[in-house]
C-alpha positions in Angstrom: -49.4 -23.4 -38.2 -49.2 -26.1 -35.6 -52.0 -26.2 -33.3 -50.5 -29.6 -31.3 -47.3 -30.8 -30.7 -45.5 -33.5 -33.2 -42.9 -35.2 -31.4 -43.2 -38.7 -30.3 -42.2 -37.2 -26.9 -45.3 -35.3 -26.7 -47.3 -37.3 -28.7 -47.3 -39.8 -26.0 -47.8 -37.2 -23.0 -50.5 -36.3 -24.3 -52.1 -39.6 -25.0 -51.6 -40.5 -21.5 -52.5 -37.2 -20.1 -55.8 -37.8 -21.9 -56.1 -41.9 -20.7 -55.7 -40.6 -17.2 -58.1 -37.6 -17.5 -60.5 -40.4 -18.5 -59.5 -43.1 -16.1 -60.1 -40.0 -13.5 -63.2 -39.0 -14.7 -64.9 -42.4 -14.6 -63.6 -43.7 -11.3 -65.3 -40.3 -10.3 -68.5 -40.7 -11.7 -68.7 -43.9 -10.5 -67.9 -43.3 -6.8 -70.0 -40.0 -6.8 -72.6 -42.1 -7.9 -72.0 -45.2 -5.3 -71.7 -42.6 -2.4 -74.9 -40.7 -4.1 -76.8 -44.1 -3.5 -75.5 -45.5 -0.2 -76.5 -41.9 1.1 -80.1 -42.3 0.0 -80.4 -45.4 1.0 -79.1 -44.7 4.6 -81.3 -42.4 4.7 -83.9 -44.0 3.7 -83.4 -46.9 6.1 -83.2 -44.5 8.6 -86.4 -43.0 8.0 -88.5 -45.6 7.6 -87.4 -47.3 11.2 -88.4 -43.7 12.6 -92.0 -43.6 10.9 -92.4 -47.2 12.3 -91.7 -46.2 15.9 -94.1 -43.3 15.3 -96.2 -45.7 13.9 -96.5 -47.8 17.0 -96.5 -44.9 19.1 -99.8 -43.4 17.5 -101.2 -46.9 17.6 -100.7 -47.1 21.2 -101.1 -43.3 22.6 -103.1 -41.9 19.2 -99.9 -39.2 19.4 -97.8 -38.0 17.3 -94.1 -38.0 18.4 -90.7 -38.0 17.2 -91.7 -34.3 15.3 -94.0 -36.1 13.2 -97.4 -34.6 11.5 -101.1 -36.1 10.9 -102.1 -35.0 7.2 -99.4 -32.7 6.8 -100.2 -30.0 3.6 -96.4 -29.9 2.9 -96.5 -33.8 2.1 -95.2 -34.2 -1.4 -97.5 -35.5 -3.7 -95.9 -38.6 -5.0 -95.5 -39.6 -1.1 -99.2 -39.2 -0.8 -99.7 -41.5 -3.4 -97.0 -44.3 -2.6 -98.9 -44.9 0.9 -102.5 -44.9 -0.1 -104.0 -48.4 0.6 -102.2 -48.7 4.2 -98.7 -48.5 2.5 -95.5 -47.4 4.0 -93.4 -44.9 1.8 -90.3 -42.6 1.5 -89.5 -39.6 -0.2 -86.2 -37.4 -1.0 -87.4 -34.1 -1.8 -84.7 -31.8 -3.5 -86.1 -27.9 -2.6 -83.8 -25.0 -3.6 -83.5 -23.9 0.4 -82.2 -27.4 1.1 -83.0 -31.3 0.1 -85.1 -33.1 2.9 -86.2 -37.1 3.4 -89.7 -38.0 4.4 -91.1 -41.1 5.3 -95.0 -41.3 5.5 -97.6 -44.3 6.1 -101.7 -44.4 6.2 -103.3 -45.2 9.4 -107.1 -44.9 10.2 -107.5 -43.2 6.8 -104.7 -40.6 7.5 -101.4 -39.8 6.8 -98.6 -40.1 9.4 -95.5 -38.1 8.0 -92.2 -37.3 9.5 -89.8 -35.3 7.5 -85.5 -34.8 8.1 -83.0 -32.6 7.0 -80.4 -33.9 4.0 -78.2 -31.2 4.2 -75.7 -32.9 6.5 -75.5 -35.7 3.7 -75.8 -32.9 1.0 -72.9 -31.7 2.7 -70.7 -34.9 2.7 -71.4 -35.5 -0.8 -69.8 -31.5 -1.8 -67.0 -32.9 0.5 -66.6 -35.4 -1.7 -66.6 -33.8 -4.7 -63.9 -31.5 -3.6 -61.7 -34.9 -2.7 -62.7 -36.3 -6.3 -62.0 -33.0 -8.3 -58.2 -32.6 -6.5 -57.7 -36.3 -6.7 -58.3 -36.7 -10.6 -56.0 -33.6 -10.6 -53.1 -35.1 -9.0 -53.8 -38.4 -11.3 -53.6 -36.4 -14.2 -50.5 -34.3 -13.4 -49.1 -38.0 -12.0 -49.9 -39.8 -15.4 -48.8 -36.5 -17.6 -45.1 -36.4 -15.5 -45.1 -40.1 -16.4 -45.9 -39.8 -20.2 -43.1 -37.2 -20.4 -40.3 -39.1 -18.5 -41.8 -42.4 -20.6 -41.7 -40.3 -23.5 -38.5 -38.3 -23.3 -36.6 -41.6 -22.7 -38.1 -43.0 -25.6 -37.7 -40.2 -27.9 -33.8 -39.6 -26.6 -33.4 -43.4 -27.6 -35.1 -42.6 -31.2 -33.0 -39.6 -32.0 -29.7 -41.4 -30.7 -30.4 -44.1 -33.3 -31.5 -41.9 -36.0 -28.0 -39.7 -35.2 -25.8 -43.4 -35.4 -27.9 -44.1 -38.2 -27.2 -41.2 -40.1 -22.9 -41.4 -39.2 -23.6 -45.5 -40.7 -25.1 -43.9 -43.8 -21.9 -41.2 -44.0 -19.6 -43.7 -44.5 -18.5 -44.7 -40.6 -18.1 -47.9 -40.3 -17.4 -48.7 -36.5 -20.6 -46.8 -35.3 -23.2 -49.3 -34.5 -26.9 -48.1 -33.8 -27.4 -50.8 -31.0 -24.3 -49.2 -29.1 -25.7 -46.1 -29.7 -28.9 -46.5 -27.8 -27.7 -48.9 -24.8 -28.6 -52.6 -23.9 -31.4 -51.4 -21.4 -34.5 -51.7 -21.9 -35.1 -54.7 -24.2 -37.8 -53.1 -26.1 -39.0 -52.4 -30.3 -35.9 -49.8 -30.3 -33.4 -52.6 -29.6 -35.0 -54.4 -32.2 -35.0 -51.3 -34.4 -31.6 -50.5 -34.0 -30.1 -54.4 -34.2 -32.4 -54.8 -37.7 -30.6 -51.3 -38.9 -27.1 -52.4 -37.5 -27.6 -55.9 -39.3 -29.0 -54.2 -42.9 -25.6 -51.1 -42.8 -23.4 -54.5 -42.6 -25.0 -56.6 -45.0 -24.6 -53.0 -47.4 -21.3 -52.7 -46.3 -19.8 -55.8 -47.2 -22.0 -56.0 -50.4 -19.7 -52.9 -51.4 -17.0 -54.0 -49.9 -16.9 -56.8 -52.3 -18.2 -54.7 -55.5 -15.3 -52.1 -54.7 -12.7 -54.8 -54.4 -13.9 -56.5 -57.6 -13.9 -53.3 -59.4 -10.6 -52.7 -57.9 -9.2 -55.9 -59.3 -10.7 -55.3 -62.6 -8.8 -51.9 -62.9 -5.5 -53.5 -62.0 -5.6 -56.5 -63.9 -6.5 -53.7 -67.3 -3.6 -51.7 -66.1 -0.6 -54.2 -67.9 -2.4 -54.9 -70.6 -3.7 -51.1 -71.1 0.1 -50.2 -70.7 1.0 -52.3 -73.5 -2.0 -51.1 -75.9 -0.1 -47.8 -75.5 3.2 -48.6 -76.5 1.8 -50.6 -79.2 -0.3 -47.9 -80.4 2.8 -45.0 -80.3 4.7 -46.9 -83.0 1.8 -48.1 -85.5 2.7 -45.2 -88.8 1.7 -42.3 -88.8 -1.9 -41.9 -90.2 -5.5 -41.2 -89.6 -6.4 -44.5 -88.2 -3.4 -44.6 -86.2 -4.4 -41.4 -84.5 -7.9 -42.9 -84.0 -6.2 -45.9 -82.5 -4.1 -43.7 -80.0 -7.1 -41.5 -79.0 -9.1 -44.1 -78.0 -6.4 -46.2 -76.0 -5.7 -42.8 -73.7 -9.6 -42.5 -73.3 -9.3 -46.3 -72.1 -6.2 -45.8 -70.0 -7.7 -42.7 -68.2 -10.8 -44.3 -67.7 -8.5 -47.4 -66.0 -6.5 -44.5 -64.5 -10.1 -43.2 -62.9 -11.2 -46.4 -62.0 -8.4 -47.3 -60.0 -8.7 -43.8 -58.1 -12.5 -44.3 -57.0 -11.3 -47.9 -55.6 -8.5 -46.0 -53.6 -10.8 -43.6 -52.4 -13.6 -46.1 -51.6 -11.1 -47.4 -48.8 -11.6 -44.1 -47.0 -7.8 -44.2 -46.3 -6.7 -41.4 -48.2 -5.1 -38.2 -46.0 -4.6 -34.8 -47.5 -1.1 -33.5 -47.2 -2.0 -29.8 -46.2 -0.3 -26.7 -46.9 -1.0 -23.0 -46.6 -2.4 -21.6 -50.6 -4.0 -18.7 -51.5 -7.4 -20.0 -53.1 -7.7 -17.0 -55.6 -3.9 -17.0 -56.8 -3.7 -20.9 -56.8 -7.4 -20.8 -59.3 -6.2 -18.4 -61.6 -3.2 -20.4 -62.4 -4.5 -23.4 -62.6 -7.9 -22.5 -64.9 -5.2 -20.2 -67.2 -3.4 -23.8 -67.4 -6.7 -26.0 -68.1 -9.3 -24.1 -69.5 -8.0 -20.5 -70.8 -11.7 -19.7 -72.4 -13.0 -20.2 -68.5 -13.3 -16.2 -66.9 -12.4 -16.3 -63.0 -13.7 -14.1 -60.8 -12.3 -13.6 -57.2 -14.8 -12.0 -54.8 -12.3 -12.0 -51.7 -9.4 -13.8 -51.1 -8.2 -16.2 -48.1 -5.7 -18.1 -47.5 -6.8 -21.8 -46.8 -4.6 -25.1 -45.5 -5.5 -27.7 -48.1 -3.8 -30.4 -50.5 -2.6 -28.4 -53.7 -2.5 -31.7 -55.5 -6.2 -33.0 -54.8 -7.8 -29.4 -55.2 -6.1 -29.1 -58.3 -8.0 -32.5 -58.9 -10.7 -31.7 -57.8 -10.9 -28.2 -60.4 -9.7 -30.1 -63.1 -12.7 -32.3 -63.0 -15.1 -29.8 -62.7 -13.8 -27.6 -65.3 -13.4 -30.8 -67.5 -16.9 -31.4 -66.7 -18.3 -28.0 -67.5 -16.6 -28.0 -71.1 -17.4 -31.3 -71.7 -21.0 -31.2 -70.8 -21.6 -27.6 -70.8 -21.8 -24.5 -72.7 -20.0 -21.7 -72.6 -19.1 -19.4 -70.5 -17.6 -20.8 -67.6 -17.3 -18.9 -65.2 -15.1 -20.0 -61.9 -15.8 -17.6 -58.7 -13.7 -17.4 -55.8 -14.8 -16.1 -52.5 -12.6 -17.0 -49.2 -12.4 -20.4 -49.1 -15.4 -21.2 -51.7 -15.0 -22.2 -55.1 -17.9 -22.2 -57.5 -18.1 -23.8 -60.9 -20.5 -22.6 -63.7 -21.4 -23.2 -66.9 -24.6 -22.3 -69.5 -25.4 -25.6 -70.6 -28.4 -27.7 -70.1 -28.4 -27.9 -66.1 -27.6 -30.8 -64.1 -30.6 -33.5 -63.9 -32.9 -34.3 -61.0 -31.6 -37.4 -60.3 -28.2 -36.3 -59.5 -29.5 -32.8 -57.6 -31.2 -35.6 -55.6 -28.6 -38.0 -55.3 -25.4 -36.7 -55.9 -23.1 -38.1 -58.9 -22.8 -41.6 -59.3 -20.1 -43.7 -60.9 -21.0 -45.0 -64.8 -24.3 -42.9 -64.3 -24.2 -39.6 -66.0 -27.7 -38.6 -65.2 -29.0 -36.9 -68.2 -28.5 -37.4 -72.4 -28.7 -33.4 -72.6 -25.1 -32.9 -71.1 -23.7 -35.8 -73.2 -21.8 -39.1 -73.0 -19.2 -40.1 -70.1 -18.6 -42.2 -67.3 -19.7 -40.5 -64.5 -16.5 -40.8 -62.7 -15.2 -37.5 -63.0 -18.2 -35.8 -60.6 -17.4 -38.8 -58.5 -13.8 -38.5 -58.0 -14.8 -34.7 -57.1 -16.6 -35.6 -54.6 -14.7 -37.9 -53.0 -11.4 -35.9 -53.1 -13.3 -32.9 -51.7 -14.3 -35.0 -48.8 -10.5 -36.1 -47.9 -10.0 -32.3 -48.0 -12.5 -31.8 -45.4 -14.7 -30.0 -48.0 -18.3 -30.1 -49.0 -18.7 -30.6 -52.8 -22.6 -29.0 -53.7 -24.1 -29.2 -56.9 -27.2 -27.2 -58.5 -28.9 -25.7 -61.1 -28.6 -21.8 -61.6 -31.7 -19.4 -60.3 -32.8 -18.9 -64.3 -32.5 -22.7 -65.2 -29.6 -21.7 -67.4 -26.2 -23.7 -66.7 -24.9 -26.0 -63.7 -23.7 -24.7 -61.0 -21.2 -26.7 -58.2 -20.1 -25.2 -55.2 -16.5 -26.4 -53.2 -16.3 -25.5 -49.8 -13.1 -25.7 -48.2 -12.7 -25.3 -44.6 -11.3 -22.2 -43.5 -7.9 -21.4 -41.8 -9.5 -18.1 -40.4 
């Protein structure tokens, strides 16, 4: 459970709340405790000029005036002994009925003392703290608005580079990360976001060129592939002869592949859609390719696909599941799904992880290959605005790969 909030949004209202809660607090302190201090020493001030006018008063009438007292018994006794010796003193005397300043000095061997109420300062000073305790309020709620607003513009910016981001890692090329976000302000984003734009096209043009060298590769092996074939159909007849044949097709369909991954790559492929049942069109074309396989259709829908690149796409998987499987396969249809499975060994983590990967087929327990057939799935299930999934089954028996096709319902 969460007990404080995660975002960078409020991450960063919360910091500030807390700066100004701080900020607040001190300034506080430290003008409750200049105001404390100028008041006492007003009052102070105050009361010592009065106890010197009494002072000259006694000295010339032998009176008290002004409300003062001659050996007062409520004179505190740290006043009493500040003004022994002829001294001159002052006194702040905090009582629970109310605070109260003396001022006292020894004459003739007694002890003049006048005393004042506080409470009109005590009373400025609760004033005061009333002003303080609403003002570090409104600073608080100020600086908290602020950390939002600072924060929500920062944290839109974020999430509208991490959405271009994740369109450049998809495959778009035209989306930028730096458009995304905006020119204003110039700030560790735009940085951000021109460092990402500047890494996707340094990728991109990296693959641009392995894709157009592989391409070239395939289409330069094409002629001379061609020719291996003829040449191989009229060697005689004979065991090595059929060796020879076997492995020029295996070279010519890998050329065959190749050449279909660099078309592909150039994300200019368009699926020709028509209207198909997916249950009828499955059961015709596993009967065709894989007999053994059992099909199973859950519910049936009809769906506006490519014939031609779904039957591609099945081919390969089925291809896939014999090859590197075990038996049985089993091919489910439900709507507009199409699942793949077989009892073999299971796909391996890397490609759960990262998808299939051309020349990579992941693990030595489903065999030898290429890796292009998983590939070419993939990619001709994303022209036909499909999802291609793959996974292992709940009991760790068998691969299982799920086509989703969008729906014409």
């Amino acid at each position: 459970m969460r007990l404080f909030p995660t975002t960078l949004r409020w991450r960063l209202s919360a910091v500030i709340a807390v700066v100004s809660a701080l900020v607040a607090i001190a300034l506080s302190v430290l003008v409750r405790t200049e105001f404390i201090s100028m008041q006492v020493d007003d009052a102070r001030r105050l009361q010592d000029e009065r106890i010197q006018l009494v002072l000259r008063d006694y000295a010339r009438t032998g009176q008290a005036v002004l409300g003062s007292t001659l050996d007062s018994p409520d004179v505190p006794a740290e006043l009493l002994q500040a003004v022994r010796g002829g001294q001159r003193a002052t006194y702040l005397e905090r009582t629970p009925g109310g605070s109260v300043i003396w001022a006292a000095a020894e004459i003739d061997g007694k002890v003049l003392s006048l005393r004042s109420s506080y409470q009109d300062r005590d009373t400025a000073l609760a004033d005061l703290d009333e002003v303080l305790l609403l003002s570090s309020a409104a600073v608080v709620g100020v600086g908290t608005l602020l950390g939002v607003v600072l924060g929500a513009r920062l944290s839109r910016r974020l999430r509208l580079a991490a959405v271009a981001a994740r369109h450049v890692a998809d495959g778009e090329k035209d989306v930028r990360v730096h458009d995304a976000i905006g020119d204003r302000p110039q700030d560790e984003t735009s940085d951000l976001a021109r460092a990402v734009d500047a890494m996707a096209d340094a990728l991109q043009e990296r693959l641009v060129a392995e894709r157009r060298v592989t391409a070239d590769i395939a289409h330069e092996l094409r002629t001379p592939v061609t020719g291996l074939v003829t040449a191989a159909e009229l060697l005689p007849a004979g065991r090595p002869a059929e060796m020879v044949r076997d492995r020029v097709r295996v070279l010519r369909g890998l050329v065959e592949d190749i050449l279909e991954v660099a078309r592909l790559d150039t994300a200019t492929e368009r699926a020709e859609l028509t209207e198909l049942v997916l249950g009828d069109f499955v059961r015709r074309r596993v009967a065709a390719i894989l007999p053994e396989a059992e099909v199973v259709v859950a519910g049936q829908e009809p769906v506006r696909t490519d014939p031609r690149r779904l039957e591609r796409v099945l081919v390969n998987l089925l291809l896939n599941a014999r090859k590197h499987g075990k038996p049985p396969v089993i091919v489910e249809v439900d709507g507009a799904v199409l699942r793949v499975r077989d009892h073999g060994p299971g796909f391996s983590a890397e490609l759960l992880r990262d998808g299939p990967s051309r020349f990579r087929t992941g693990s030595s327990d489903r065999g030898g290959g290429h890796g292009l057939g998983l590939t070419i799935a993939v990619a001709q299930a994303r022209v036909l605005g499909g999802e291609l999934r793959f996974a292992n089954a709940d009991a760790g028996d068998g691969a299982v790969v799920t086509l989703e096709l969008p729906s014409d319902g």
